[in-house]
C-alpha positions as CSV (number, residue, x, y, z in Angstrom):
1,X,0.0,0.0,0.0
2,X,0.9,3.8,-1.2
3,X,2.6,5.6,2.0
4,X,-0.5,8.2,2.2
5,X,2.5,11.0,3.2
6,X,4.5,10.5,0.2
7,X,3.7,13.1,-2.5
8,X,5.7,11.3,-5.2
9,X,7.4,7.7,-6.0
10,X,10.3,7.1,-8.9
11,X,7.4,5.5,-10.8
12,X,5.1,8.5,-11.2
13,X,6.0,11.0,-13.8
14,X,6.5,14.4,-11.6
15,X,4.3,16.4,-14.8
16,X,1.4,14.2,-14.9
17,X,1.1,13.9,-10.8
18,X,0.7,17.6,-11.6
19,X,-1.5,18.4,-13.7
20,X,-4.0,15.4,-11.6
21,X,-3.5,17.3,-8.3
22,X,-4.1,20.6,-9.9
23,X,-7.2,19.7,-11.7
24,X,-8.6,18.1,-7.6
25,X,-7.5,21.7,-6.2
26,X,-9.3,23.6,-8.5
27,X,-12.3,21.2,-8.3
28,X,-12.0,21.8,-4.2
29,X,-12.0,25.1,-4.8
30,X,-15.3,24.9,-6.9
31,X,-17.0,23.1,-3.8
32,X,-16.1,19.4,-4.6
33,X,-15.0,17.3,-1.9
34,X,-11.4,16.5,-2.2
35,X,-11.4,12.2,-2.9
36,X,-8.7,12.2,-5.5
37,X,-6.0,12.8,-3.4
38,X,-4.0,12.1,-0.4
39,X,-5.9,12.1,3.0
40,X,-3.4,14.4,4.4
41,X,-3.5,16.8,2.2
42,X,-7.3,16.3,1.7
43,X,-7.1,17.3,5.2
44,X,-5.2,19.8,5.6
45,X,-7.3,21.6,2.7
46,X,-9.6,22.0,4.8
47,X,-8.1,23.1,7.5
48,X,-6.6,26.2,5.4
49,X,-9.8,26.8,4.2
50,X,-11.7,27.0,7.5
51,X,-8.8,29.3,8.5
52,X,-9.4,31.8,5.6
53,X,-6.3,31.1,3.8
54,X,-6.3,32.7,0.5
55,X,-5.3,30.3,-2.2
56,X,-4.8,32.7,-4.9
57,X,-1.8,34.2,-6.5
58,X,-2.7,37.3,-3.9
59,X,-1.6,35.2,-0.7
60,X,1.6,34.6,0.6
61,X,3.1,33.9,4.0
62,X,3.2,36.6,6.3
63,X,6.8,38.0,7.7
64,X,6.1,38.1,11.3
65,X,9.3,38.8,13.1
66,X,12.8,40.6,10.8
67,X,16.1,39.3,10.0
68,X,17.0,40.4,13.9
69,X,14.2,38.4,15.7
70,X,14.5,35.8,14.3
71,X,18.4,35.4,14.2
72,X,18.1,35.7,17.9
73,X,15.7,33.3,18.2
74,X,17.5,31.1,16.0
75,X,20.7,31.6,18.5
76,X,18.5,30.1,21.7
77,X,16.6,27.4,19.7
78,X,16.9,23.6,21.2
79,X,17.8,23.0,17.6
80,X,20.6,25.2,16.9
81,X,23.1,22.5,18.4
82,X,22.0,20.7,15.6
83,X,23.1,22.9,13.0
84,X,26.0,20.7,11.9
85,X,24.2,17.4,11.9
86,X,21.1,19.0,9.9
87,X,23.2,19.9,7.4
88,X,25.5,16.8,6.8
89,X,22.3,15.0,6.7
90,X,21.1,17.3,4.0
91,X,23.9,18.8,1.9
92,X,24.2,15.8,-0.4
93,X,20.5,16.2,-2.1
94,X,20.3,19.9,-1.1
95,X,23.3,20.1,-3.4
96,X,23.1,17.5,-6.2
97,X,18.7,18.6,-6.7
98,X,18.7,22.5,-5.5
99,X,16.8,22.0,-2.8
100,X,17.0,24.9,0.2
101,X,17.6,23.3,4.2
102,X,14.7,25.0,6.2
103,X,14.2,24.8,10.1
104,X,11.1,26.2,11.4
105,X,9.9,26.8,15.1
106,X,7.1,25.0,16.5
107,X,5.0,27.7,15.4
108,X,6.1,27.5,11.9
109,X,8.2,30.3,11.9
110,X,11.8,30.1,9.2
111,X,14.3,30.6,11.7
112,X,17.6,29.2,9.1
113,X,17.3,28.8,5.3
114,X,20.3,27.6,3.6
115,X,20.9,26.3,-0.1
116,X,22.1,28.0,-4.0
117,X,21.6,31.6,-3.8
118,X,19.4,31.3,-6.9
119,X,16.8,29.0,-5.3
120,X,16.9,31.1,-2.1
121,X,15.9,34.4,-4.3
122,X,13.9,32.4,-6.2
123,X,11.9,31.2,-3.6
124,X,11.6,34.6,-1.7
125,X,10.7,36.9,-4.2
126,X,7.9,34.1,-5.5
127,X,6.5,33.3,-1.9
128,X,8.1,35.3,0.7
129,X,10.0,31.7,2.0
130,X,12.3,33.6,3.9
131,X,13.5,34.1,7.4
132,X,11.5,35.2,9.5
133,X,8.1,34.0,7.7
134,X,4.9,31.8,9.3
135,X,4.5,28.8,6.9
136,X,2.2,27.1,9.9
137,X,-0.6,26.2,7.9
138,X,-2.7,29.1,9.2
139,X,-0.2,31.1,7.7
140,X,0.3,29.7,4.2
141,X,-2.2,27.2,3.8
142,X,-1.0,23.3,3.3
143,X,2.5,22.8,2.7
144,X,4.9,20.3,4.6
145,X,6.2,22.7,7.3
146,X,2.4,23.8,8.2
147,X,0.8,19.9,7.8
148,X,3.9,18.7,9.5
149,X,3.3,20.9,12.3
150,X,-0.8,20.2,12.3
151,X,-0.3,16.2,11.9
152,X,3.1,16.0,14.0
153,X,3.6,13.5,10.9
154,X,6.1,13.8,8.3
155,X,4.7,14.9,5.1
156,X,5.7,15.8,1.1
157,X,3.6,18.1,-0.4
158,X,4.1,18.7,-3.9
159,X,2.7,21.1,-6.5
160,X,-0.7,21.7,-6.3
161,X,-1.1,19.9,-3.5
162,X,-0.1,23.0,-1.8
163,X,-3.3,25.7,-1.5
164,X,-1.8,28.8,-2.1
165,X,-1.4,29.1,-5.7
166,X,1.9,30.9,-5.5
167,X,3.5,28.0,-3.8
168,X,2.5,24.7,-6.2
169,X,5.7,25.7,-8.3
170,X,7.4,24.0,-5.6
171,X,7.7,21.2,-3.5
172,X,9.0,20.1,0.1
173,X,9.1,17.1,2.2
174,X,9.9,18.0,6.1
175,X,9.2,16.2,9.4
176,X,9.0,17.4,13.1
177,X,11.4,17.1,15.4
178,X,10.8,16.8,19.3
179,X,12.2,17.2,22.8
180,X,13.0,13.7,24.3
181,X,12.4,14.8,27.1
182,X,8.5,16.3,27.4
183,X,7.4,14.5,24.0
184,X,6.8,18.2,22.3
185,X,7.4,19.6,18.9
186,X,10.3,22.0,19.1
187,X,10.4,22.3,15.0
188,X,10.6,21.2,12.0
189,X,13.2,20.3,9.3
190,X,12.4,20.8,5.7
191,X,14.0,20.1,2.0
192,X,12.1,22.7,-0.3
193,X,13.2,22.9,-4.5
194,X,11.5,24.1,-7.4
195,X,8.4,21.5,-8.7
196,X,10.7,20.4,-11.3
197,X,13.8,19.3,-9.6
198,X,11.2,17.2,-7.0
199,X,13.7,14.3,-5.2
200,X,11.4,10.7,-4.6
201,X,14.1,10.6,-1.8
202,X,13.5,13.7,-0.6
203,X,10.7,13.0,2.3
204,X,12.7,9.7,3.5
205,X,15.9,11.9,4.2
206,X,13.5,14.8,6.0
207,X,13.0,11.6,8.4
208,X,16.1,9.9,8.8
209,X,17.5,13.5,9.4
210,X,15.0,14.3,12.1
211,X,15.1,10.8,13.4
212,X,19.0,11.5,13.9
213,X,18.4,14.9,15.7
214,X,16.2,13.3,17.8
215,X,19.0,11.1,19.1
216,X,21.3,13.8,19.3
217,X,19.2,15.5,21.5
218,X,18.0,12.2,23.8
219,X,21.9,12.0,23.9
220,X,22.4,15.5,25.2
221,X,19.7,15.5,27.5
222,X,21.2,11.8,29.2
223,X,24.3,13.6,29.7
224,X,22.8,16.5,31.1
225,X,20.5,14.6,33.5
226,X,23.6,12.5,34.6
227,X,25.8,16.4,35.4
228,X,22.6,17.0,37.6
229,X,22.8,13.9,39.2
230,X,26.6,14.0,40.2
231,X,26.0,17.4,41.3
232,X,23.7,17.6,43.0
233,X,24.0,13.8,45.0
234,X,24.9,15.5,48.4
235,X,21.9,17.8,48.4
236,X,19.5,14.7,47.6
237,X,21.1,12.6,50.2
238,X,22.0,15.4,52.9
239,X,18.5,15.0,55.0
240,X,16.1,13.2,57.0
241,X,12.9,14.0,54.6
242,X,11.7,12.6,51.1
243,X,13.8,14.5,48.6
244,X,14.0,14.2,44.6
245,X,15.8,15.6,42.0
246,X,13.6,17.0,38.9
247,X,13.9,18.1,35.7
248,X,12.5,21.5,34.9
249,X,10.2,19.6,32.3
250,X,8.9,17.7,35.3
251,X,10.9,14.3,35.0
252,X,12.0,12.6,38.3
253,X,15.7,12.0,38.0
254,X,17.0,10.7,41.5
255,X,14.4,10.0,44.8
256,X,15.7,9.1,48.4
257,X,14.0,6.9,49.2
258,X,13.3,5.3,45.9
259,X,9.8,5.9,44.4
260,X,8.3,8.2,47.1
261,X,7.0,10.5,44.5
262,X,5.1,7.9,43.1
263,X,5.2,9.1,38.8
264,X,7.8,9.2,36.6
265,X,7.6,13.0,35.9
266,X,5.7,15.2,38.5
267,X,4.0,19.3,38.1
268,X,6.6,21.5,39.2
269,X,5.5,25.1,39.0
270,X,8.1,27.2,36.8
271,X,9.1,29.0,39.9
272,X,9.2,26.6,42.2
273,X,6.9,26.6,45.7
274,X,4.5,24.4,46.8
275,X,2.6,21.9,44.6
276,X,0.9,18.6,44.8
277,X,1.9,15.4,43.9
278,X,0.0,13.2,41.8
279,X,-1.0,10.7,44.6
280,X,-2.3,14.4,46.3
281,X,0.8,14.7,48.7
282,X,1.7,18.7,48.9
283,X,5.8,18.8,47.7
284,X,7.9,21.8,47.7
285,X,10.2,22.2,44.6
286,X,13.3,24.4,45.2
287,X,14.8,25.8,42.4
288,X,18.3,25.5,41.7
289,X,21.2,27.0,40.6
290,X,22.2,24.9,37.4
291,X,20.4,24.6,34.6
292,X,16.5,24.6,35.9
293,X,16.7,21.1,38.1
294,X,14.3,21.3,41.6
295,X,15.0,19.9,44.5
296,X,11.5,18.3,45.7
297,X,10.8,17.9,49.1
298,X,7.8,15.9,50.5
299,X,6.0,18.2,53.1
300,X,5.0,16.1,55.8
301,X,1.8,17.9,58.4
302,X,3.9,20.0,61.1
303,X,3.4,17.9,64.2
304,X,2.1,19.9,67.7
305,X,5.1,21.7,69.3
306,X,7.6,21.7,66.5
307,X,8.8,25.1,64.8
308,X,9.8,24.2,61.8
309,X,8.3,23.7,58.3
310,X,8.4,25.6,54.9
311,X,10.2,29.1,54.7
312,X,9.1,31.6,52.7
313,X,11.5,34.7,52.5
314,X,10.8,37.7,50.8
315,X,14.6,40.3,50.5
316,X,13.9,42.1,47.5
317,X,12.7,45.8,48.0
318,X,12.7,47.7,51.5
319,X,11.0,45.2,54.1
320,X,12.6,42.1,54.4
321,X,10.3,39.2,56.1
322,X,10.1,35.7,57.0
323,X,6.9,33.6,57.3
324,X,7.0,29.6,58.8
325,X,4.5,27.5,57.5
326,X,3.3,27.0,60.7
327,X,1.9,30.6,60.2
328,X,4.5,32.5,62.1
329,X,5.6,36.1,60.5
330,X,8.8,37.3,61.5
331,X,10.5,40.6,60.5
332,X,14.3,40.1,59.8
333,X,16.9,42.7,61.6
334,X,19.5,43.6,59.0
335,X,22.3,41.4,59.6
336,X,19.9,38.2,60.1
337,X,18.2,39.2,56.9
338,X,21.7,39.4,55.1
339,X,22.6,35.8,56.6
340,X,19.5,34.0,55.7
341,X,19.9,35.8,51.9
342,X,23.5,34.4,51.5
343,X,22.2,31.2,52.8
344,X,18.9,31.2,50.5
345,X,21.0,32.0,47.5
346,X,24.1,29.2,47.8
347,X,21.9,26.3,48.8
348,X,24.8,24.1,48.3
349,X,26.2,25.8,51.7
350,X,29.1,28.2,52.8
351,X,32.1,27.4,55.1
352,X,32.4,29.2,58.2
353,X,35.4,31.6,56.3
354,X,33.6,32.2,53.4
355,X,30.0,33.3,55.4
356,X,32.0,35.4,56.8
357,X,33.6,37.1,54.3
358,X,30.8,37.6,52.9
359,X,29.2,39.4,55.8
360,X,32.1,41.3,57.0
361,X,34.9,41.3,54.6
362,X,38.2,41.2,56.0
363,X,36.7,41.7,59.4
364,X,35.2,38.5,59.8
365,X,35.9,36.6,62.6
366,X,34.5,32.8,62.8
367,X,33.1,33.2,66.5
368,X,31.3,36.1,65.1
369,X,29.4,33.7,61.9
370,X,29.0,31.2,64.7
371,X,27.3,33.9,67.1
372,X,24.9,35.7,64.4
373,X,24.4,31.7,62.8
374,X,22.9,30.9,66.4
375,X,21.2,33.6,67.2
376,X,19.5,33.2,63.3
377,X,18.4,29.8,64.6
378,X,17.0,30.8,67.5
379,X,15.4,33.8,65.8
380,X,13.4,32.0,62.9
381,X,13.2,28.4,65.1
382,X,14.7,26.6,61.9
383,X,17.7,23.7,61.7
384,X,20.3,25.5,60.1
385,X,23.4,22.6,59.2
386,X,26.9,23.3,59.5
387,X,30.2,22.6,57.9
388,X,29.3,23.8,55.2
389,X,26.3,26.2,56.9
390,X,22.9,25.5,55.0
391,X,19.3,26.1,55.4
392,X,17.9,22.7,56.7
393,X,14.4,23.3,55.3
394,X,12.6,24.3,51.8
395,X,12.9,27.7,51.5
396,X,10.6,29.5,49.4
397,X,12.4,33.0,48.5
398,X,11.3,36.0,46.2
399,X,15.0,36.1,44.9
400,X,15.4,32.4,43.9
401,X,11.8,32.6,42.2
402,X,13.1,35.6,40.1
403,X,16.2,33.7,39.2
404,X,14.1,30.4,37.8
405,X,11.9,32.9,36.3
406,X,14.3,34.1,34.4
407,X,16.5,31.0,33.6
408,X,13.1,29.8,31.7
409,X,12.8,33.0,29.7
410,X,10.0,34.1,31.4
411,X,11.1,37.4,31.7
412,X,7.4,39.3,32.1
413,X,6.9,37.1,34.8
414,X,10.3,37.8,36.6
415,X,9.8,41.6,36.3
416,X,6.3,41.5,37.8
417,X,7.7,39.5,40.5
418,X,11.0,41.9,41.0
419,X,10.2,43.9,43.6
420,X,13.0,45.6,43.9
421,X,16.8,45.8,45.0
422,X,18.3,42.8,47.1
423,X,18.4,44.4,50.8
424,X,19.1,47.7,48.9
425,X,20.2,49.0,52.5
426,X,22.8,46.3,52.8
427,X,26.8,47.1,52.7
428,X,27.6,43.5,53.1
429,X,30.1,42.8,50.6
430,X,28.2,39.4,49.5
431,X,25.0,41.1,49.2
432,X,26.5,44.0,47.2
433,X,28.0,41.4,44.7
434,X,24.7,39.1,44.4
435,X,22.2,42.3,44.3
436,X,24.5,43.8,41.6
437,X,24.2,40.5,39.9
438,X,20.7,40.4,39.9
439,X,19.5,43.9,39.2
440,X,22.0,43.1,35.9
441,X,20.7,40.3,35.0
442,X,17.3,41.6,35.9
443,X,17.8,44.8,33.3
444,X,19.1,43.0,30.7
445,X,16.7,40.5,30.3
446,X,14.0,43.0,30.0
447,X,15.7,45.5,27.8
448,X,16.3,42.6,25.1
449,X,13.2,40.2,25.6
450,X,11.1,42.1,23.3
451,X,8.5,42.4,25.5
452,X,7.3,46.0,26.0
453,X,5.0,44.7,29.3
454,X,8.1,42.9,31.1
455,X,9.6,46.4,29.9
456,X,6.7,48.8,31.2
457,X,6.9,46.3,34.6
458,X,10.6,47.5,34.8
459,X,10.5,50.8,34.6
460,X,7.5,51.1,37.6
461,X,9.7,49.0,39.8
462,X,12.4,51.5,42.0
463,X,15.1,50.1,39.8
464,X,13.7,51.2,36.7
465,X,12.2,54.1,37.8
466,X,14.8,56.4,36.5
467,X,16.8,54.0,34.3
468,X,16.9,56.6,31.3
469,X,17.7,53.9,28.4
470,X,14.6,52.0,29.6
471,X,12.0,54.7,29.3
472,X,13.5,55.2,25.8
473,X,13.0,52.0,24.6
474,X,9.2,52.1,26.2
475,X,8.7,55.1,24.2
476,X,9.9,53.2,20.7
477,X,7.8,50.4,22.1
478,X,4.4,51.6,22.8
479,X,1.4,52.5,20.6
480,X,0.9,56.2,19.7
481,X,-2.4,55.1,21.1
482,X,-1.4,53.8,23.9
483,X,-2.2,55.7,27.0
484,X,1.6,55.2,29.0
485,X,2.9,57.2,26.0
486,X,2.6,60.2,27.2
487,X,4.1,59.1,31.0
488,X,6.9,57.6,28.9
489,X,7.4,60.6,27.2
490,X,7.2,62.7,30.0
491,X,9.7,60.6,31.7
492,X,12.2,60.6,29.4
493,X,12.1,64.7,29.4
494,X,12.4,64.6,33.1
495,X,15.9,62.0,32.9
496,X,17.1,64.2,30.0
497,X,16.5,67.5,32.0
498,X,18.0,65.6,35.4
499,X,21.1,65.2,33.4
């Protein structure tokens, strides 16, 4: 039996398989039900015409994002590792038949083209296939990046198979590519050449060339998951409760005890904080420092008389606080709030010698860290561990949440969270070098994601308040109609007259 997603065989003369689909498409068009050909691209028909694509000579994809977006979105792609691989698979028939290598986003979105610079005109000037164009099939009707992306199937569309009219001068076999990890689409790799120089090889190379990315990346991600486990083995094994080390996808990678979480892969909010398991167990996830693992933590009821439990710490802006999960709201003096930030923000712990260093600089003594360490304890009614010092409880902190926010690229949600400075009174030399780091990281983020609310968040916040560069780039951002215009504008005549 036919392969239903091959457009073409050796057998089948490429001109006469074109002038039969052409003839079915414009008989579709007339208000005939599509039986003569494939039922994926009978399919897919339909779906571009329920979306309103226009199938005349008058549509074309859409340019959604220019040659700048979309190169950096291209630079933080999963699939820009597998740049080189994509095009040794590819170069031998992209060469020897004209055909143009094409990775899309999981929207559909050209984020790398490469082939003959004849083709690549060719094929931009004729149908805008270009970076930085939406060939999802909402965009340009059925072709194989679109009904790749709607079937998460292979596909090779040729001719008149596609329904834009401008396109069925050409033809293109591609096939999705996803994450080993969380089973999603992360893009799509496509083989596009002119109609005439069609390849019956063409959609079994998309595959195999997909299929090997694929393994690339389920390589990749085993090493990474086994870097997490070496790392972070001490923290997993250094307490008395449940603990597990998770992906930031949700996959379980390590338990102590074995199999306490009870699933495979677990809901971890992006942030971290408090969630349930799926047998209904509430869990703490703790985000940490390397490349967006959690450190899960059962949360077993609080018995009568004891203290301790879940810590939530909030350090960013003026009032520093703690709460217990028992309920309990302390406020923080200044030095304990500084201790309990350095010990929130190296989880992995701190020797005696560098706490203090950190605290005091070259004063430090080590019966002074013991002294403030103790009276911290005593203060909050928490196990704090020593040699090296660590918190000896799930901490649930405004700065850590901002950091995972913005290790996941959620950068609107990380500004709306910011709420200001780390212990912006602080002079303690460890403070000064992680608040400096933050507020950085912090600014930058925003001034480059593109975003113009994570921008507008910024500049309300006290550190954006007068950041003049900021309020310049919310005036280019905003709508004349938008209403903030004319605060942004005012604002920037207020920093320039400041000086």
């Amino acid at each position: 039996m036919r392969n239903p997603w091959v457009a073409i065989d050796a057998a089948t003369p490429p001109a006469q398989r074109a002038r039969e689909v052409r003839l079915a498409w414009e008989r579709f068009l007339g208000g005939d039900r599509p039986e003569s050909v494939r039922p994926p691209i009978a399919d897919s028909w339909r779906r571009s015409s329920e979306a309103g694509v226009d199938p005349s000579r008058r549509g074309s994809a859409p340019s959604v994002v220019d040659d700048d977006e979309a190169a950096a979105r291209w630079e933080i792609h999963p699939l820009l590792s597998a740049a080189p691989l994509i095009r040794d698979c590819l170069a031998g028939i992209a060469d020897d038949a004209a055909h143009l290598i094409v990775v899309s986003d999981a929207d559909g979105t050209l984020l790398w083209l490469e082939g003959a610079a004849g083709v690549r005109l060719a094929a931009a000037d004729s149908m805008n296939f270009s970076v930085g164009s939406l060939w999802s099939e909402g965009g340009a009707g059925t072709n194989a990046i679109g009904t790749a992306l709607a079937a998460d199937h292979a596909v090779q569309v040729f001719a008149a198979e596609h329904f834009n009219e401008v396109v069925q001068e050409w033809t293109c076999a591609a096939a999705p590519v996803h994450d080993p990890d969380t089973g999603r689409v992360l893009g799509i790799i496509d083989l596009t050449s002119r109609m005439n120089t069609v390849h019956p090889h063409s959609f079994a190379v998309a595959v195999a060339t997909a299929e090997a990315v694929e393994a690339h990346l389920r390589c990749r991600m085993h090493e990474t998951h086994a870097r997490l486990r070496a790392r972070y083995l001490d923290r997993m094994l250094g307490g008395s409760d449940a603990r597990a080390l998770v992906t930031s996808g949700g996959r379980v990678l390590a338990t102590e005890p074995e199999g306490w979480t009870g699933a495979e892969r677990v809901a971890v909010p992006e942030a971290g904080g408090e969630f349930s398991l799926p047998s209904g167990e509430p869990a703490c996830a703790e985000p940490l420092d390397r490349e967006g693992a959690f450190l899960v933590r059962r949360l077993a009821p609080v018995p009568a008389g004891r203290r301790h439990g879940v810590v939530r710490l909030r350090l960013l802006g003026s009032e520093q606080s703690a709460e217990i999960v028992d309920g309990r709201s302390i406020a923080l003096r200044q030095r304990q709030a500084e201790l309990v930030a350095l010990l929130c923000l190296h989880p992995d712990g701190l020797s005696t010698e560098q706490l203090g260093s950190d605290l005091y600089g070259d004063a430090a003594t080590n019966s002074t860290v013991r002294g403030e360490v103790s009276r911290l304890r005593a203060r909050l009614g928490i196990p704090i561990e020593t040699n090296p010092y660590r918190l000896a409880v799930h901490v649930e902190c405004d700065v850590g949440r901002v950091q995972a926010l913005l290790r996941r690229g959620l950068i609107r949600e990380a500004a709306e969270l910011y709420g200001g400075p780390l212990l912006p009174r602080s002079e303690a030399p460890g403070v000064v070098r992680e608040r400096d780091a933050l507020e950085g990281w912090m600014r930058h983020a925003v001034m480059t994601a593109d975003d113009r609310e994570a921008l507008w968040t910024w500049v309300q916040s006290p550190s954006g308040h007068d950041d003049p560069g900021a309020w310049k780039l919310v005036l280019g951002a905003l709508d004349f109609r938008d209403p903030r215009r004319s605060q942004a504008a005012a604002e920037v005549g207020r920093l320039r007259a400041a000086g």
